[in-house]
C-alpha positions as MATLAB code, in Angstrom:
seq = 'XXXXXXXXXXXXXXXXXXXXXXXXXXXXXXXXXXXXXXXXXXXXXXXXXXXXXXXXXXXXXXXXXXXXXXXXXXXXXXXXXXXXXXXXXXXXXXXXXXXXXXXXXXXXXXXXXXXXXXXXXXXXXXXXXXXXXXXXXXXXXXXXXXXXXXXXXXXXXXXXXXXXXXXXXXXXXXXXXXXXXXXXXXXXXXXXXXXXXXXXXXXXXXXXXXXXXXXXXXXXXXXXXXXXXXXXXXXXXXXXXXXXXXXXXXXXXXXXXXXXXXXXXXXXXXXXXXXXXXXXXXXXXXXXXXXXXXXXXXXXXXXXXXXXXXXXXXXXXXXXXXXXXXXXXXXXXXXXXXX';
ca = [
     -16.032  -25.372  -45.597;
     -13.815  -28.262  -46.837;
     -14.296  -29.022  -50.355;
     -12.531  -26.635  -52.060;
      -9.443  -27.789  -50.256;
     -10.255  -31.229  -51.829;
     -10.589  -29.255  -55.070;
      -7.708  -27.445  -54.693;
      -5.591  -30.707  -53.771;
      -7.019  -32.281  -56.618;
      -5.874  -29.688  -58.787;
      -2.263  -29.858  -57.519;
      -2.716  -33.620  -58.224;
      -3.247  -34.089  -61.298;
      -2.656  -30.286  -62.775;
      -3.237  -29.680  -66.613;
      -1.618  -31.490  -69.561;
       1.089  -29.374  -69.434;
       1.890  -30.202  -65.557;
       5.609  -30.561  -64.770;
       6.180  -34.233  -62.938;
       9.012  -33.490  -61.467;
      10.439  -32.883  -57.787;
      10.643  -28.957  -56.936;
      13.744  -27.309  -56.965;
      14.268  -23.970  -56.014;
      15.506  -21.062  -58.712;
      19.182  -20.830  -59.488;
      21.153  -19.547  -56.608;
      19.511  -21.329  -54.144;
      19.912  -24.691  -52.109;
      17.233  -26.938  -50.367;
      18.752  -27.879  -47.262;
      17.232  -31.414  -45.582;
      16.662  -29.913  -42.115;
      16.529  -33.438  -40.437;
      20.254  -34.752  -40.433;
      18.528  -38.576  -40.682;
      15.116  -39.689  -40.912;
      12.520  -37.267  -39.585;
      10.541  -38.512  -36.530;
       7.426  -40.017  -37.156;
       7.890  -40.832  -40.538;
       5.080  -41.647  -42.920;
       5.311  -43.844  -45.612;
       4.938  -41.714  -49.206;
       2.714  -42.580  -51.832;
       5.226  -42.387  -54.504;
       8.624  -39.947  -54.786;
       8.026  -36.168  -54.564;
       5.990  -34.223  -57.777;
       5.731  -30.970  -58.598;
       2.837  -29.990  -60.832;
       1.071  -26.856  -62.381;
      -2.275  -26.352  -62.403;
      -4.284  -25.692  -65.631;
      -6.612  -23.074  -66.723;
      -8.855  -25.018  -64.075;
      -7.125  -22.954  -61.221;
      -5.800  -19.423  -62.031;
      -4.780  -16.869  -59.726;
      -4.306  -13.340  -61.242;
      -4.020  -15.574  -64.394;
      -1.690  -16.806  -63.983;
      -1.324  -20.775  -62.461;
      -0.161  -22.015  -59.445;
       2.384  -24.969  -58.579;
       1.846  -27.518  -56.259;
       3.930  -30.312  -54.266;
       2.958  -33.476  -52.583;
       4.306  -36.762  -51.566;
       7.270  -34.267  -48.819;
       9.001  -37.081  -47.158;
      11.772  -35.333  -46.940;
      11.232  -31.820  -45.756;
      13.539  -28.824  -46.748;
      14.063  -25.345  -46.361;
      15.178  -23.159  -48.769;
      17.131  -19.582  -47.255;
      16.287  -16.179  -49.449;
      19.383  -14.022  -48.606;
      18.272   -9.659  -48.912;
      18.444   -7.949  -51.029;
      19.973   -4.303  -50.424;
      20.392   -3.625  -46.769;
      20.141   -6.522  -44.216;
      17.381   -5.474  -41.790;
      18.251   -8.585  -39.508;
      14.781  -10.045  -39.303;
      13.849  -13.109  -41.078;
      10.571  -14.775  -41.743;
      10.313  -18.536  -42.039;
       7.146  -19.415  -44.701;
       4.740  -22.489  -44.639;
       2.449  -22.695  -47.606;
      -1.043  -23.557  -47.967;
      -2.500  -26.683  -49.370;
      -4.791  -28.377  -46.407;
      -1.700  -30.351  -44.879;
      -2.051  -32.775  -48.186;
       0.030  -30.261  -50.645;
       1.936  -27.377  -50.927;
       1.109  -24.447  -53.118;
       4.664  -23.897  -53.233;
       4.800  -20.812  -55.377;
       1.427  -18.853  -54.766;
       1.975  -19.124  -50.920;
       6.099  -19.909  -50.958;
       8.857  -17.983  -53.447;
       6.641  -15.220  -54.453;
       6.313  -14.692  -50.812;
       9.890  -14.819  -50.583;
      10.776  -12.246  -53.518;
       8.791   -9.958  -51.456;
      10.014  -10.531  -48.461;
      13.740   -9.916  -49.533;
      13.042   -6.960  -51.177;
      12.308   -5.372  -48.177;
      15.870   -6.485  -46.420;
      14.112   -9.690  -44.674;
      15.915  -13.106  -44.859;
      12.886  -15.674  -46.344;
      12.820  -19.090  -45.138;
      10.661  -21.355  -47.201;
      10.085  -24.409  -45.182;
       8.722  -27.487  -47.614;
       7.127  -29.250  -44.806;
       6.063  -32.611  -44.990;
       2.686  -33.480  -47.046;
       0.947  -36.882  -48.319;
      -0.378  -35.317  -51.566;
      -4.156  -35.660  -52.802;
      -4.556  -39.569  -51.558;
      -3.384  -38.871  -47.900;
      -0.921  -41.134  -45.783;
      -2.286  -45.134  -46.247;
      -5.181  -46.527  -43.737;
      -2.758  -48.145  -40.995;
      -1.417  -44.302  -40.023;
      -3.854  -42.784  -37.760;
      -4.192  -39.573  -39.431;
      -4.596  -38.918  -43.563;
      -2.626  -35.951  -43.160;
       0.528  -34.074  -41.615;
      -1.458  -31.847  -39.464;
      -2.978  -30.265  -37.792;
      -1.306  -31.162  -34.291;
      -2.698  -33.110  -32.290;
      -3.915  -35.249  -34.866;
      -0.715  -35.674  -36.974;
       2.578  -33.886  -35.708;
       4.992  -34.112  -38.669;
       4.062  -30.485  -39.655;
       4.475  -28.770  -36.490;
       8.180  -31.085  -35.871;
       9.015  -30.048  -38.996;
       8.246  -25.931  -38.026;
      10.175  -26.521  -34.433;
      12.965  -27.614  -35.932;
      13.334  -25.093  -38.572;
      12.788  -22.200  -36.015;
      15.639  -24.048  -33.927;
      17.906  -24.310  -36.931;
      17.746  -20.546  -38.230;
      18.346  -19.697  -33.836;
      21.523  -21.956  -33.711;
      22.830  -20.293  -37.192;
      21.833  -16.930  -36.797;
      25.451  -15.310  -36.777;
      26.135  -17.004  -39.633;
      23.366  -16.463  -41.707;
      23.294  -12.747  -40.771;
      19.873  -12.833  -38.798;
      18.968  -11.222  -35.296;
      17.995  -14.324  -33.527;
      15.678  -11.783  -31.682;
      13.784  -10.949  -35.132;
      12.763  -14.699  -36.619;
       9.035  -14.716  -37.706;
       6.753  -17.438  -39.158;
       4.039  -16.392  -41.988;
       1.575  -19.008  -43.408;
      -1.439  -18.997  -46.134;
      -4.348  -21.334  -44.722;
      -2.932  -24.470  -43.346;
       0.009  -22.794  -42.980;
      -1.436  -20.168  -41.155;
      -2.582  -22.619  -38.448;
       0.960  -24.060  -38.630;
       2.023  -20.101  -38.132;
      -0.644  -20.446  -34.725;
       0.206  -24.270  -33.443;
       4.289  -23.256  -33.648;
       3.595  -19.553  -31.725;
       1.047  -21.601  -28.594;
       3.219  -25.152  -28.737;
       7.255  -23.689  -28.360;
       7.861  -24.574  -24.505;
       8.670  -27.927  -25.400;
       9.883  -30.262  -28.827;
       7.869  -33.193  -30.297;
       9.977  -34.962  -31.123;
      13.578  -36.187  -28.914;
      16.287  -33.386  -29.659;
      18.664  -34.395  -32.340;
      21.580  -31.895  -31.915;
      22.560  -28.685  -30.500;
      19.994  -26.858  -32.808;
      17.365  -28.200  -30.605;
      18.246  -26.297  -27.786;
      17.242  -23.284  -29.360;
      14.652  -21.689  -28.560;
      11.433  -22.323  -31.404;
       9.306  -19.452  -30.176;
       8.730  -16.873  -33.102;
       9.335  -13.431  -32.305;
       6.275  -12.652  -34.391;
       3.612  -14.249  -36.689;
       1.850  -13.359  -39.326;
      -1.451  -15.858  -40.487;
      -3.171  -15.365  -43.943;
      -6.471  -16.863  -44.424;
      -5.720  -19.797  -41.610;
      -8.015  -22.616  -40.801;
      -8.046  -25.038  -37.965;
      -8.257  -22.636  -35.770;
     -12.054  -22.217  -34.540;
     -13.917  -24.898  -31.878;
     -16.014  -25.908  -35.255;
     -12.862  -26.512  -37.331;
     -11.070  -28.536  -34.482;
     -14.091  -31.144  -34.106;
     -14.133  -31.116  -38.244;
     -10.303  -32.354  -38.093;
     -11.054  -34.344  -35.418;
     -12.960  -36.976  -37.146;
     -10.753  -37.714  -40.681;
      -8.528  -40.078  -39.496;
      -8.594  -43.650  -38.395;
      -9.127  -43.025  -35.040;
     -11.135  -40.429  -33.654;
     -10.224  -38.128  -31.148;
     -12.612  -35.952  -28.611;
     -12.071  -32.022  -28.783;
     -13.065  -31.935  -25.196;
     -14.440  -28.206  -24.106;
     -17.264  -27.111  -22.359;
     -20.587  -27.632  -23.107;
     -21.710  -24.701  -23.823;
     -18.850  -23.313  -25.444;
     -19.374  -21.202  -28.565;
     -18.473  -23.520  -31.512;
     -17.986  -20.529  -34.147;
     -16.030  -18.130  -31.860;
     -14.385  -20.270  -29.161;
     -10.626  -21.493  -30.018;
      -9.371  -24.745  -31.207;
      -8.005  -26.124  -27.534;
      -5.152  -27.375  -29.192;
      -4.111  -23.658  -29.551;
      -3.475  -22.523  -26.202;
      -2.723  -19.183  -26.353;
      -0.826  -17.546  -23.400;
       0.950  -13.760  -22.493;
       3.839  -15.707  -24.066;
       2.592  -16.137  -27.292;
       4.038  -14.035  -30.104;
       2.476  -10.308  -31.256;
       0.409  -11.650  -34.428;
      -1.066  -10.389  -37.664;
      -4.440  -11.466  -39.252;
      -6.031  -11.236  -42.535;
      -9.301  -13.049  -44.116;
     -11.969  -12.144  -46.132;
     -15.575  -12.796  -45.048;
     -16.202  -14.707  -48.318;
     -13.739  -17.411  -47.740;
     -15.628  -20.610  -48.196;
     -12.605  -22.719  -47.544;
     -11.707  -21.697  -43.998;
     -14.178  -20.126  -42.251;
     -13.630  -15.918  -41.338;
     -14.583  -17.421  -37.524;
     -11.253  -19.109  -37.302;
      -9.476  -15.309  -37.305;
     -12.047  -13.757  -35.158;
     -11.852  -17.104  -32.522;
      -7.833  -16.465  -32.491;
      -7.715  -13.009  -32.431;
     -10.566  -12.871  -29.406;
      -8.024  -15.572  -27.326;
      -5.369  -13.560  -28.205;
      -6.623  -10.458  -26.760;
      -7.689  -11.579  -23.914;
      -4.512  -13.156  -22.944;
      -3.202   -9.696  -23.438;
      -1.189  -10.559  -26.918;
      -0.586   -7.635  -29.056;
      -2.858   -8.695  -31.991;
      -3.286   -6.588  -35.666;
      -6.429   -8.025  -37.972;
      -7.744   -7.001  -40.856;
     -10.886   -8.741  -42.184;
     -12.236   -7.907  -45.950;
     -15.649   -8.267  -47.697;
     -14.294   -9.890  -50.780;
     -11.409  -11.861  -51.540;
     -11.658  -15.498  -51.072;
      -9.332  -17.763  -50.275;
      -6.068  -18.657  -52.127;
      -5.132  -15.865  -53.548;
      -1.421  -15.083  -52.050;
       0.175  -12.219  -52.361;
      -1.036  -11.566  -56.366;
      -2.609   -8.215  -56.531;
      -6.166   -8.035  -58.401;
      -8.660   -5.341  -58.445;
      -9.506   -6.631  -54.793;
      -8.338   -4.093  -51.988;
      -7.349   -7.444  -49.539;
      -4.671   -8.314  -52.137;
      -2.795   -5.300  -50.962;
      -1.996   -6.495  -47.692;
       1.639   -7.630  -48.117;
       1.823   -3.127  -47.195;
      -0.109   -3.811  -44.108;
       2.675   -6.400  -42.974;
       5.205   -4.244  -43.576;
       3.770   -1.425  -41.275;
       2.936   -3.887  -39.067;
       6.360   -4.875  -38.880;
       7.598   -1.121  -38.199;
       5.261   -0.759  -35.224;
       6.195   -4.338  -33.220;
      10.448   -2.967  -34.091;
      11.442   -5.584  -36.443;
      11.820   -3.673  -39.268;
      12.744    0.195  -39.357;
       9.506    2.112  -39.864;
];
C-alpha cells in the first residue's frame, strides 16, 4: 500500500529538468504567515532550506504536473479571502504527500480557488515535512506524522485552528463555521485534529491557544492512517517501535487506528475514496466511517470504483473527480453554507 507514496515523494524530490528549486511562495496578493511566533515545538532538524519542485512528465495529473514542497521547518498558512459574498465559513487545507512532502498545488491552492469561489475563506496550512530522505536517524520518527508517532503535524493543525478562532472578527469568519479538508495524509491530519482537540500538544504560547481547535466540520479525501492495518504499518518506520495495542481479535482491515478515538464530540465528516486506491487502502474510509457511526457522528461517504489516488480536485473522464459538488451539498445540509 506504501510505495507509491515513496514514488510520489520521490517525484516531488527530484521533479523533472525543468523543476523550480526554489522555496514556495504563494500567488500575488497573498502572504504566508509563520503561525509559530518563535520556534515551533518539537523541532526537527531540516535536511537542507525549503524547495519547491515540479514534477515531470513522470507524474501528470489531468496533464498537467503537480508541485511539491519538502524540507517545512517553518510552517505557514496562507488565508484565501472570498470571493463575491462572504458565507462566513472557512476551511483550513492540509495537503497530501505521506507526511514527507506537500503536493502543495494539486491538494493546496487549487483547492483554495475553489473553495473561494463559493464565498468560503481557504486556509492553506504548509505544515511541517522532512522531504523524500525523512528527519536524520537520532529523531525517533522519519516523518511529521502521523500522531502518536511524530506530533509536529497535528501541533502545527491545533494551532492553526486556534489562530483562525482568536481572529475570526477580524478576518470575517464565523468562528462557529471553521472546517479542516485534507487529500491522503492530510486527510488523516483532517481525522487526528477532529478525535485529538480536548487538549494542545504542545505548552500554549499565547492567547490563540485558548481557542478552541475543534473543527466544526471535516472533510477527508482519499486519507490513510486511519485503519488497525495502517496504524501497525506506521508503527514500525521509525527508530523506535511502538505497540498499536488492541484486542486480539480485532479486525485489522475494518477496526480503527486507536490513535483516532472517535467520540459524540467529534465533528460531522465527509468521505471520499475510490476502491482502486493502491496507496491508502479504501478500508481506512470504511474503518472511520463505521467508528463514526457508531459513536452517533453524522457521517456522509462516497466510495468509487475507479479513481485512484492523487488526483485532487482535477476533473477527468472519472465520475469521483466530481466530488468537490458533493462537498458543497454536503455543506448545505450540516448549515454552513446556504443550500
Amino acid at each position: 500500500m506504501k510505495p507509491l507514496i515513496l514514488a510520489l515523494c520521490v517525484l516531488f524530490a527530484f521533479g523533472g529538468l525543468s523543476a523550480q528549486q526554489t522555496a514556495w511562495q504563494p500567488s500575488p496578493g497573498h502572504t504566508q504567515v509563520p503561525i509559530w511566533p518563535g520556534a515551533a515545538p518539537d523541532a526537527q532538524p531540516a535536511a537542507g532550506p525549503e524547495v519547491a519542485k515540479t514534477t515531470g512528465k513522470e507524474f501528470l495529473v489531468a496533464g498537467r504536473p503537480a508541485v511539491g514542497v519538502s524540507n517545512v521547518s517553518r510552517p505557514t498558512m496562507t488565508l484565501y479571502s472570498p470571493n463575491g459574498k462572504n458565507t462566513g465559513a472557512a476551511v483550513i487545507v492540509f495537503p497530501g504527500g505521506g507526511y514527507e512532502d506537500l503536493a502543495i498545488d494539486l491538494e493546496g491552492t487549487e483547492v483554495c480557488d475553489w473553495l473561494t469561489s463559493k464565498g468560503i475563506t481557504c486556509v492553506l496550512l504548509k505544515y511541517r515535512v522532512p522531504g523524500e530522505g525523512g528527519y536524520p536517524k537520532s529523531a525517533p520518527y522519519p516523518k511529521s506524522g502521523p500522531y502518536p508517532e511524530s506530533p509536529m503535524a497535528l501541533e502545527d493543525a491545533q494551532r492553526t485552528l486556534g489562530l483562525l478562532r482568536f481572529h475570526a472578527a477580524e478576518w470575517h469568519i464565523d468562528p462557529h463555521k471553521i472546517g479542516v479538508l485534507g487529500f491522503s495524509s492530510g486527510g488523516h491530519l483532517s481525522a487526528a485534529i477532529s478525535t485529538h482537540f480536548a487538549k494542545r500538544l504542545y505548552p500554549p504560547v499565547d492567547a490563540a491557544d485558548k481557542e478552541s481547535c475543534r473543527p466544526d466540520f471535516a472533510v477527508s479525501i482519499y486519507p490513510g492512517h486511519l485503519s488497525l492495518s495502517a496504524a501497525e504499518w506506521d508503527a514500525n518506520q521509525g527508530a523506535r517501535k511502538f505497540v498499536v495495542r488492541h484486542p486480539a481479535n480485532a479486525d485489522k482491515d475494518l477496526g480503527l487506528n486507536p490513535e483516532i478515538p472517535v467520540t459524540s464530540q467529534t465533528p460531522p465528516t465527509f468521505l471520499l475514496q475510490a476502491e482502486d486506491d493502491h496507496v491508502d487502502n479504501v478500508n481506512d474510509s470504511l474503518a472511520y466511517y463505521i467508528a463514526l457511526k457508531k459513536a452517533g457522528v453524522p457521517v456522509e461517504m462516497h466510495l468509487y470504483a475507479q479513481g485512484g489516488h492523487a488526483f485532487g480536485l482535477r476533473r477527468t473522464e472519472l465520475p469521483i473527480t466530481g466530488w468537490p459538488q458533493l462537498v458543497e451539498t454536503w455543506l448545505g445540509t450540516i448549515g454552513m453554507i446556504s443550500k
